[in-house]
Each structure stands twice: as structure tokens, then as C-alpha cells.
C-alpha positions as CSV (number, residue, x, y, z in Angstrom):
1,X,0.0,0.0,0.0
2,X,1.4,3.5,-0.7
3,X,2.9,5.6,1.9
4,X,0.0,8.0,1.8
5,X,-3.1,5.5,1.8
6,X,-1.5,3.6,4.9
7,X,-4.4,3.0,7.6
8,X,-2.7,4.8,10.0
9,X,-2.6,7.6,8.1
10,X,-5.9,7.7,6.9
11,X,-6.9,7.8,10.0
12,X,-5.8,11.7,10.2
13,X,-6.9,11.9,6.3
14,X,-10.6,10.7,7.0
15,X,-10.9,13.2,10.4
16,X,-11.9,15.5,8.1
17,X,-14.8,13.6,7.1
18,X,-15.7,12.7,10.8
19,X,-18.8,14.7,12.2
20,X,-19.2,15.5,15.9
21,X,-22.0,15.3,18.4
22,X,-22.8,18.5,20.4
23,X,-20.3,19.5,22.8
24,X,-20.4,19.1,26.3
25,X,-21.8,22.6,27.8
26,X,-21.1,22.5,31.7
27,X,-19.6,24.6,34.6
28,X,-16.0,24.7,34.7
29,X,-14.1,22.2,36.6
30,X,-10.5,21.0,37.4
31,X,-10.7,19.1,34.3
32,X,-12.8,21.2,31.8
33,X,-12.0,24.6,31.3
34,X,-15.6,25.7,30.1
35,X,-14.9,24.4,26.0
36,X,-12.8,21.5,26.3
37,X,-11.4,18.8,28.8
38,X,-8.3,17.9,29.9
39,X,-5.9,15.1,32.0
40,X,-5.7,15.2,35.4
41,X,-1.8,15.4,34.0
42,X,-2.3,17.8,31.0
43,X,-0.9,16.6,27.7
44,X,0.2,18.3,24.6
45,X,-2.5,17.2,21.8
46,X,-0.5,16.4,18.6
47,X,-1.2,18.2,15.8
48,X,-1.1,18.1,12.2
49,X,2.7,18.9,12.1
50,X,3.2,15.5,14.5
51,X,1.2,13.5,12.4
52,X,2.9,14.5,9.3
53,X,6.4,13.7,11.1
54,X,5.3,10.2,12.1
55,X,4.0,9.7,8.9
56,X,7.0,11.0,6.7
57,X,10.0,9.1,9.3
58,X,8.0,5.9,9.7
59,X,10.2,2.9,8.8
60,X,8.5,0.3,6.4
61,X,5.8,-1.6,8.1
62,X,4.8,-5.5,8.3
63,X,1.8,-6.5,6.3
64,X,-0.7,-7.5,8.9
65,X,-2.8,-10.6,8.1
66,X,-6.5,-11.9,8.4
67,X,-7.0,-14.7,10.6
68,X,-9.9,-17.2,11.0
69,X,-12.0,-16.6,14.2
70,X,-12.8,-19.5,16.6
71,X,-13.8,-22.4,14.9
72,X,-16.9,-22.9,17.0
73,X,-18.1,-19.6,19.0
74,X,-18.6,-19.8,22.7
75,X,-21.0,-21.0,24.2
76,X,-21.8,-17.8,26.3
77,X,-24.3,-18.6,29.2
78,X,-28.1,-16.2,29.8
79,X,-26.9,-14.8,32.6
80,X,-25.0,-15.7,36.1
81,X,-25.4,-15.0,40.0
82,X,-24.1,-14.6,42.9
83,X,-20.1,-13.9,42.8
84,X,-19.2,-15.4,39.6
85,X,-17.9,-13.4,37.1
86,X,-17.4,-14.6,33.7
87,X,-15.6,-12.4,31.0
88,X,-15.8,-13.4,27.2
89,X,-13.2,-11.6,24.7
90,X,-15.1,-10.6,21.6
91,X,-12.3,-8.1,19.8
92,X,-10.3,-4.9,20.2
93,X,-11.6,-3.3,23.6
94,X,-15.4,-5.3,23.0
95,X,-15.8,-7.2,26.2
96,X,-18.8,-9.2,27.5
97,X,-18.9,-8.8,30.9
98,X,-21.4,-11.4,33.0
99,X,-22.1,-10.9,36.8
100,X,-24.9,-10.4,39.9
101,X,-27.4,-11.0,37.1
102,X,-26.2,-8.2,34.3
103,X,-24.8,-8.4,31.3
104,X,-22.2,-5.5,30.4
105,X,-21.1,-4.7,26.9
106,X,-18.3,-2.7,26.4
107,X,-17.4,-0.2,23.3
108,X,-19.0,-2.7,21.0
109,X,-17.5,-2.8,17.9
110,X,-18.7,-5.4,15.1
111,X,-18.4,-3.0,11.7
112,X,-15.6,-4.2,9.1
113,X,-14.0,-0.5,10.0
114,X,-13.5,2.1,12.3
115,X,-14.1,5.2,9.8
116,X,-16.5,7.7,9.7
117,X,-16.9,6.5,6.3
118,X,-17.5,2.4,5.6
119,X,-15.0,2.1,2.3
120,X,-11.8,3.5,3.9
121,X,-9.9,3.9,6.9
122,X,-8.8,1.3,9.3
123,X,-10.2,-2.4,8.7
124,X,-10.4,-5.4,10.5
125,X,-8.2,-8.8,10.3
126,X,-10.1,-10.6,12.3
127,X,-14.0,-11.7,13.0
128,X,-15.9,-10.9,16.2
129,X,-15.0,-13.4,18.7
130,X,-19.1,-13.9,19.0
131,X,-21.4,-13.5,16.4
132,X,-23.9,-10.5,17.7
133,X,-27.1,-12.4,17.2
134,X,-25.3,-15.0,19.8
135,X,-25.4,-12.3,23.0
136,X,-27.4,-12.6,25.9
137,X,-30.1,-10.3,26.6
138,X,-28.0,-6.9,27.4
139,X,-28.8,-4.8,29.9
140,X,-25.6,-1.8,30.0
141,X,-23.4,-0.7,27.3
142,X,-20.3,1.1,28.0
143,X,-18.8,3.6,25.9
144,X,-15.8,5.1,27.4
145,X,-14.7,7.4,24.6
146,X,-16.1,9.3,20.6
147,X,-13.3,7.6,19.0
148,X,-14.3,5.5,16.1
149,X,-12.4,2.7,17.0
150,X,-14.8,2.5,20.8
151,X,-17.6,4.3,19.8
152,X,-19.4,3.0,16.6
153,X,-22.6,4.4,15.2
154,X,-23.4,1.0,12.8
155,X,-22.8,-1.4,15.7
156,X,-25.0,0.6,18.4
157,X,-27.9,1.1,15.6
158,X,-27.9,-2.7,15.1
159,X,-27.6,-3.2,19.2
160,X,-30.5,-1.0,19.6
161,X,-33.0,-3.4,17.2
162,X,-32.4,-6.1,19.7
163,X,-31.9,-4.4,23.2
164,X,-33.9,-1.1,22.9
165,X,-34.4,-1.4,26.7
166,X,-30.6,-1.7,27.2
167,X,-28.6,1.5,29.3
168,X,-25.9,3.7,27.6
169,X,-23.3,4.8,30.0
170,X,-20.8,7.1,28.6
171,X,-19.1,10.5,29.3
172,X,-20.2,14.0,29.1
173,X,-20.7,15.1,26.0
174,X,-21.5,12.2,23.9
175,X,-25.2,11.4,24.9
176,X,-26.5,13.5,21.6
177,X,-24.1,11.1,19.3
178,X,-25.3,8.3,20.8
179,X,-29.0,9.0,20.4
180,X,-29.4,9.2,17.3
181,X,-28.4,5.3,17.1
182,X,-32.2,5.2,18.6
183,X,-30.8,4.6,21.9
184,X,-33.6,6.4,24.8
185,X,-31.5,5.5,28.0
186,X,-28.2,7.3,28.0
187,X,-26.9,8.1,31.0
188,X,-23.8,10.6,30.7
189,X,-21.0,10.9,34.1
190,X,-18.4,12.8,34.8
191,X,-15.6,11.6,36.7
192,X,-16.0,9.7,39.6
193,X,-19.9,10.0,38.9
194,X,-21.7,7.3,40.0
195,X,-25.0,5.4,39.0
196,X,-26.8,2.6,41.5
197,X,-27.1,-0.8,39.2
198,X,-29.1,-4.2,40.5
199,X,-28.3,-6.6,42.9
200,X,-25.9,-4.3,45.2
201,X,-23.9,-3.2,42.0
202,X,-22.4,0.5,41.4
203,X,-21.0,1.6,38.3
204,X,-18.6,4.4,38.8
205,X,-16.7,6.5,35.8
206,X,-12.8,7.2,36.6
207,X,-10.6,9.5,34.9
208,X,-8.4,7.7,32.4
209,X,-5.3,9.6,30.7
210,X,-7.0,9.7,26.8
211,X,-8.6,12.1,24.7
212,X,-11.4,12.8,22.2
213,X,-12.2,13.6,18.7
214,X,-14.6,12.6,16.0
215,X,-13.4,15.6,13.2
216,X,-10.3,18.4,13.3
217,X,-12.7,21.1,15.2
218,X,-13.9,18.9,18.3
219,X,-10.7,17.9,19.7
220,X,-11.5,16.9,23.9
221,X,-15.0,18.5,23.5
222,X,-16.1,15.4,25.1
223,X,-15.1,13.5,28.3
224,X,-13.3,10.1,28.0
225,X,-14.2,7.9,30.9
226,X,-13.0,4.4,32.2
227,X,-15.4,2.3,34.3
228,X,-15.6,0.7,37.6
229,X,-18.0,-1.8,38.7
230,X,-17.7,-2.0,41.9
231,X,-19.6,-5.2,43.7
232,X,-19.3,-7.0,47.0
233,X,-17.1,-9.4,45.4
234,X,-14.5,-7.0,44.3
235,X,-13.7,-4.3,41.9
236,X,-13.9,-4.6,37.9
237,X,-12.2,-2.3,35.8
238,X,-12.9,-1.9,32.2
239,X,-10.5,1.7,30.9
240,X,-11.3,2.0,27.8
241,X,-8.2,3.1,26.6
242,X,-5.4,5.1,28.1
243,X,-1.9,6.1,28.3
244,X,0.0,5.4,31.8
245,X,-0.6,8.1,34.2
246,X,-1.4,8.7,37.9
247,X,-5.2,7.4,37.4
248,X,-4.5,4.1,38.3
249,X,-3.1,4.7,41.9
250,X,-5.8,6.7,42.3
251,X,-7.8,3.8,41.5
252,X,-6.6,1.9,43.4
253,X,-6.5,4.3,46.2
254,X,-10.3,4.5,46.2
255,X,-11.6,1.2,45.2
256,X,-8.9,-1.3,46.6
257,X,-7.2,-4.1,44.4
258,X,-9.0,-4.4,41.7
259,X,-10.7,-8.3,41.3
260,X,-10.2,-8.2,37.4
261,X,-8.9,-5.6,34.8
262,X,-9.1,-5.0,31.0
263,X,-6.2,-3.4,30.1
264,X,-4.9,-2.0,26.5
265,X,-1.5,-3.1,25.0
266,X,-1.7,-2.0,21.4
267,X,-1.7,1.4,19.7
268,X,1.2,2.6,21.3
269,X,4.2,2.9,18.5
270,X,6.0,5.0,17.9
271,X,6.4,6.4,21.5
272,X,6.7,9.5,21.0
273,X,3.5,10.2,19.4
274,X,1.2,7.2,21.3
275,X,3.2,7.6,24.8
276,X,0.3,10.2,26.0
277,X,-2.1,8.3,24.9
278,X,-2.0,4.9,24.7
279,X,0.1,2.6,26.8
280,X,2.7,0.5,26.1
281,X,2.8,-3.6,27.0
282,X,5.3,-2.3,29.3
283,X,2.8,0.1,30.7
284,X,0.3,-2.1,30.9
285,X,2.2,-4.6,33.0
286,X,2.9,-1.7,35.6
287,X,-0.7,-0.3,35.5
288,X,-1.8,-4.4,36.7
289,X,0.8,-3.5,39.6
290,X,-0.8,0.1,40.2
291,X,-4.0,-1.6,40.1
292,X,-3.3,-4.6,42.4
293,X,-5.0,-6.0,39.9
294,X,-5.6,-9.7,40.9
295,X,-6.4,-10.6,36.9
296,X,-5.5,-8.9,33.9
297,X,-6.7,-9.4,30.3
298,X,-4.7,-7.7,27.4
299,X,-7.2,-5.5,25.1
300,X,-7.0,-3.3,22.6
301,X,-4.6,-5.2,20.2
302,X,-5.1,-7.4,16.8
303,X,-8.1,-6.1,15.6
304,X,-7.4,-2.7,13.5
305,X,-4.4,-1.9,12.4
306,X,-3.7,1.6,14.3
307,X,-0.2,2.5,14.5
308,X,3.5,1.0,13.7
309,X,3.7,-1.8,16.1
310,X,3.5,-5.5,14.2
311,X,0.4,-7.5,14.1
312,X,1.4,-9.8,17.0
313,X,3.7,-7.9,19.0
314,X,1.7,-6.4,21.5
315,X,1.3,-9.8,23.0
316,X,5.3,-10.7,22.4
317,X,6.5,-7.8,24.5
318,X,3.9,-8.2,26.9
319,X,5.6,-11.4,27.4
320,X,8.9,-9.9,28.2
321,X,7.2,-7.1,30.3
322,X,5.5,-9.7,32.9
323,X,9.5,-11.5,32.9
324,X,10.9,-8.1,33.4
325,X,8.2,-7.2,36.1
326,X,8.0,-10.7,37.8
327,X,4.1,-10.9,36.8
328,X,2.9,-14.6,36.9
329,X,1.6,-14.9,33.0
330,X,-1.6,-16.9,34.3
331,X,-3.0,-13.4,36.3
332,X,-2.1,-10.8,32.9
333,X,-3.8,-13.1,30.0
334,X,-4.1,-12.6,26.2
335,X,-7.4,-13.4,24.8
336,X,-8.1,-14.7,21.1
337,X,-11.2,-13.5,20.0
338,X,-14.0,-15.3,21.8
339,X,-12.0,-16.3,24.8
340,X,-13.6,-16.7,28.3
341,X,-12.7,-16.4,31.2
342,X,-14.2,-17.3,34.6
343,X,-12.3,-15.0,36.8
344,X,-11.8,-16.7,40.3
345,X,-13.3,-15.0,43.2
346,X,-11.4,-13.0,45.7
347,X,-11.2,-14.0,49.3
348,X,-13.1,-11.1,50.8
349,X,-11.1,-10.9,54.4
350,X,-8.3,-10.9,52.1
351,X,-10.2,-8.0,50.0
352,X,-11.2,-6.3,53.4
353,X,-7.5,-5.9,54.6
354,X,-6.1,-5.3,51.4
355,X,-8.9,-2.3,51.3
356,X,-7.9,-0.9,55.1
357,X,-4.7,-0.8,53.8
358,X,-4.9,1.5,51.0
């Protein structure tokens, strides 16, 4: 493919097709200055003149691949009680997530790209780890971020034909966006908002180090959130996506260990243009530690081809990261698409103590 149609770079080229929601009009606070929101450690957004550098000193990049999805998709259960939590990989950062009765979607993505048009831009090599005419009945969707790659217009229309009772919980801003998918129940929080769920569940929003954007004018005119599900048997954390910053201590600092965590490995070369934004393997591996996470699964990678890192080295230097970081390899796991996971439940005296001690 020529230099200039590479996907990454079209993904700068078709921003000027992209069309935004409304922006978020709000009082001021210590992370939105009245127009636009920032980090809780303010970054430098990168402008034209970065992309054009990244794109005109790239070195030549690996042809990435399509691969089969699972031979026979998994068998994904109605619902479950009680403490078990069950987590099934579908793609990129779209996770089923099954517990105390509710089923969770997260940035659902099932289009063929992630492009505000639907014949260009970033494709995927992969199929959805599960079929969407094979999900339980959904109750919440998640939708940390405007970015095409998390939020999707096609894949919430077709969600909304088959779960028009289903709850949209996103950031501020992006409730217009989202509405006309036909969506009625949006429910937008700021950081470290919270909304009551069933069965003794809380779902919390947490700053995440990120931005937003859906065209060149509407650059962090919207909040990017990750979430928190916080439950008697121990903290979930589904980020979104996110560079390493101070969010996770703080996490950590309010929640306790968390019980399980998604978190991102892939978008994140070359540094100096994805550091902000996106972390590395390494990064990831020492967020699980900031976390105290107890299980980790690697997201975010695979799918759509984003930036300069190969096809399947996210999950080669993550690992070398859990070697160079003493991380056991069975608590930080990489999914293939339609991988599940029945994340073991956490001794609550041990939860309790670990909790006091934060």
C-alpha cells in the first residue's frame, strides 16, 4: 500500500470527514476549562505537524494478516449470579462482561472499520469473537470514549434493534451522538460520577489519561471515561483506553485491588507520538501492579491496524514485560477472539485488609 493510503494515516486523512456530536456545555471544573477537557496530568494534543512527522519518518511496516475466528463460538451462558464473574473476549476493547445477574457490553464494535466513512480507513483482520445475534439479553453498554475505533454508530444502531431497553453509559458530552443510534436511556457521568445498578452493583466513571475527537474542530470537546463496577465481590475495571498516568493509583486508592482488569496493549508505536495516549505492554504490565490487579486481560490489540507496532507484538513484548516485572503470565492473559474467562473469586477478608490498607 502506498505511503500516503496507509491505515494509520488515513486515519488523520478521513478526520476531516468525521462529524461530531454537540459538545459538552457544563460549569467549569478542574478538568474542563468551560470548552474542552483535559488530563488530570495535562498533555500536549498532537497536531497536524506531528502526524505529518510520524507519517513521513515511519520505517516500512509489516503486512498484517487476516485470521480465521474461533472455529466454534462460545457457548456464552443467559446470565449468572451470585459472585461469579465470567468475562468473554469478543475483539479490540469489546468485552462481554457477565455478573450479579447483568450483562455488560463494552465499546461494542462489530463494523468491518473504524471510519467515519464504511469504504476507507482502518479495517479489521479478524471476526468478532461472538457473532452478535449470539449475545445474551444486554442490559448496560459502555462507551468510554467518541473515537471510532470504541464508539461506533453502525454497531449501536444494530444493538439497539435487539436491546432497545438496554442503558448507555458514557461520558459528558456524547449522549447526543449516541442518540441518534435510537438509543432512549443514556446516561452521561463525569468523573468519579456514579449510577446505582441491581443486585448491590455500582457503576462508577474514573478518569483515564486519553482524549477525544470525532473531526479536526472537536478535539476533547467530550469526556473520556473508564469504568468501575464495583460489587461486593471485588472491583472490575474496564479503561477504555489510556496512556500510563497517575489514574491508576488513584484507582486503586479508592476502590482497593481491583478483582479483574481490561487493560490495552496495542496502539502505542511510535512512542513519541502514542506515549500520551496509549500505553505500552510495558505500561500495561505496571498499571496491573498500580491496580493490584488480581487478573488482567490484554485488550485493545489485533483487531485494527492503528499504528507502527506489528500484528502480533503487542502480545510478544507483553511477554517480556511480565519477565521483566516478575508478573505470573496466568493473572495478565491474552485473549483470542472469543475467549472466556471465569475470573476466580477473591477472598473477601483478604479484599477487606487489602482495602484498610490502602
Amino acid at each position: 500500500m502506498p505511503r500516503a493510503l496507509r491505515p494509520s494515516w488515513l486515519i488523520g486523512v478521513l478526520s476531516f470527514f468525521g462529524r461530531a456530536g454537540a459538545p459538552h456545555q457544563g460549569p467549569a471544573s478542574d478538568h474542563f476549562d468551560g470548552q474542552r477537557f483535559h488530563n488530570i496530568e495535562p498533555k500536549p494534543h498532537k497536531n497536524l505537524r506531528a502526524l505529518l512527522r510520524w507519517q513521513l519518518t515511519r520505517a516500512k511496516q509489516a503486512t498484517w494478516v487476516d485470521l480465521p475466528g474461533p472455529a466454534v463460538p462460545p457457548d456464552v451462558v443467559e446470565r449468572v449470579d451470585g459472585d461469579e464473574l465470567r468475562v468473554t473476549y469478543i475483539n479490540h476493547a469489546t468485552l462481554l462482561i457477565q455478573h450479579r445477574g447483568l450483562n455488560i457490553l463494552t465499546d461494542p464494535v462489530w463494523s468491518k472499520r473504524v471510519s467515519p466513512v464504511n469504504f476507507l480507513g482502518p479495517r479489521r483482520h479478524h471476526p468478532p469473537g461472538l457473532p452478535l445475534d449470539r449475545l445474551p439479553p444486554i442490559d448496560l453498554v459502555l462507551v468510554s470514549h467518541n473515537h471510532y475505533d470504541h464508539l461506533d454508530l453502525a454497531t449501536l444502531r444494530t444493538l439497539v434493534e435487539r436491546f432497545p431497553l438496554a442503558t448507555v453509559v458514557t461520558g459528558l458530552g456524547n449522549a447526543a451522538l449516541i442518540r441518534e443510534t435510537g438509543f432512549k436511556r443514556i446516561v452521561e457521568l463525569d468523573w468519579w460520577q456514579s449510577l446505582p445498578l441491581e443486585n448491590g452493583v455500582l457503576l462508577h466513571a474514573v478518569p483515564v489519561q486519553h482524549w477525544s475527537a470525532r473531526g479536526t474542530s472537536d478535539t476533547n470537546q467530550t469526556l473520556w471515561v473508564g469504568f468501575v463496577i464495583e460489587s461486593p465481590d471485588g472491583p472490575v475495571l474496564f479503561p477504555g483506553d489510556s496512556g500510563l498516568g497517575p489514574e491508576f493509583h488513584l484507582i486503586r486508592e479508592r476502590f482497593g485491588p481491583m478483582r479483574f482488569a481490561a487493560l490495552p496493549i496495542g496502539a502505542y508505536a511510535p512512542r513519541w507520538f502514542m506515549r500520551d495516549n496509549h500505553m505500552s505492554p510495558d505500561d500495561a504490565v505496571q498499571a496491573h501492579k498500580h491496580l493490584g490487579s488480581r487478573h488482567s486481560l490484554a485488550i485493545h490489540f489485533g483487531t485494527f491496524r492503528l499504528s507502527d507496532e506489528g500484528q502480533f507484538t503487542p502480545p510478544q513484548d507483553l511477554a517480556k514485560a511480565l519477565v521483566d516485572h516478575q508478573v505470573d503470565r496466568e493473572t495478565f492473559r491474552v485473549p483470542t477472539p472469543g475467549y472466556q474467562w471465569l475470573i476466580p473469586v477473591v477472598d473477601k477478608n483478604l479484599h477487606e485488609r487489602a482495602c484498610s490498607r490502602k
